[in-house]
Phi, psi and omega in degrees: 000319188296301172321284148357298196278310192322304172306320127348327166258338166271324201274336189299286192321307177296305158327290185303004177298190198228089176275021196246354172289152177245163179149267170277171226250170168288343180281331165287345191282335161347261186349278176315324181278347162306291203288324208282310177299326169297315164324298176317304223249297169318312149305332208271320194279338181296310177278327191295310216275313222018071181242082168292005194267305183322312195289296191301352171282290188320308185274353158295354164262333176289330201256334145287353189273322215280303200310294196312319194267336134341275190308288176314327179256015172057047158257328185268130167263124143208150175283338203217095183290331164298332158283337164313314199268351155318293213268027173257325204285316149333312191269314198259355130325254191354309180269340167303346200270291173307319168304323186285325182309312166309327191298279166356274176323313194223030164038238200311338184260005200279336171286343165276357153285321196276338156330307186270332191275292194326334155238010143280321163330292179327307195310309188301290200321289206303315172302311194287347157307282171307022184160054177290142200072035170264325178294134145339140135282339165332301181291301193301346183262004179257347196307003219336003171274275143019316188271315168320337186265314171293332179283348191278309171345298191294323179287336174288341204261349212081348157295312164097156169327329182276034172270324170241041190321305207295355194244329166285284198306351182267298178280340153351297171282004165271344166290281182325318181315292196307309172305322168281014183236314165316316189297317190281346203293154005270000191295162192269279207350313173337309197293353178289293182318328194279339179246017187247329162280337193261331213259315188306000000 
């Protein structure tokens, strides 16, 4: 059931763009749909499980599902399939991290905390796809979805990951970070480190 919802929430969240706007194009559209479905199913399944290793095989599969069905439809492009799959294997620790954190936190409930940040993000990701520069970047830079999506782009653009260090690395040390406070629960203080790798 849980599995369901994870899924249920990347698709409602994708289903719902306004694919009748014009401006970007669908192939820009990669990136986001990328991040927001690694979110989901890494985070959600993750919180469900309070397992990380569950969440990042599922969203590293979701992500192997997603590349396939792409590739048939001839939107993903990429030159260095090994940095795709850094900052995929990258992107989805990261969200996986959080998710066991909410379990860690909140036991049963914590997937439906990773429910609302997964579709509040999407919500945040997708408006700035669909309508750029209604957003701050202040607010997108704060995002890990948001980073993930700019670090999966770039491997997509053909660019390769190092166009996007500052962005692998933020979630990376935000994973780590997020693990230490999981490891450390119930003590507080972590949660300094942890919001201290998010905000740098």
């Amino acid at each position: 059931a849980v599995m369901m919802a994870a899924v249920a929430v990347s698709a409602l969240a994708t289903g719902a763009l306004p694919h009748r706007l014009a401006g970007p194009s669908i192939a820009s559209l990669v990136g986001p749909v990328f991040a927001v479905w690694l979110m989901g199913i890494g985070m959600i399944s993750a919180a469900a499980a309070g397992r990380l290793w569950i969440g990042i095989a599922l969203a590293v599969l979701t992500a192997v599902i997603l590349a396939a069905m792409l590739r048939l439809a001839g939107l993903m492009f990429t030159a260095d399939l090994s940095a795709t799959a850094l900052a995929v294997l990258i992107a989805s620790a990261s969200f996986a991290a959080r998710g066991t954190l909410f379990a860690r936190s909140a036991g049963r409930r914590g997937w439906w905390i990773a429910v609302g940040v997964v579709a509040g993000e999407a919500a945040v990701l997708f408006t700035a796809w669909a309508m750029p520069g209604s957003l701050p970047n202040s607010l997108l830079a704060l995002l890990p979805a948001q980073w993930a999506n700019t670090a999966i782009t770039a491997t997509f653009n053909q660019v390769g990951t190092r166009f996007a260090p500052a962005e692998l690395s933020a979630l990376a040390a935000t994973a780590a970070a997020t693990l230490l406070v999981v490891r450390l629960w119930p003590r507080r203080w972590p949660y300094i480190v942890m919001f201290t790798a998010w905000l740098a």
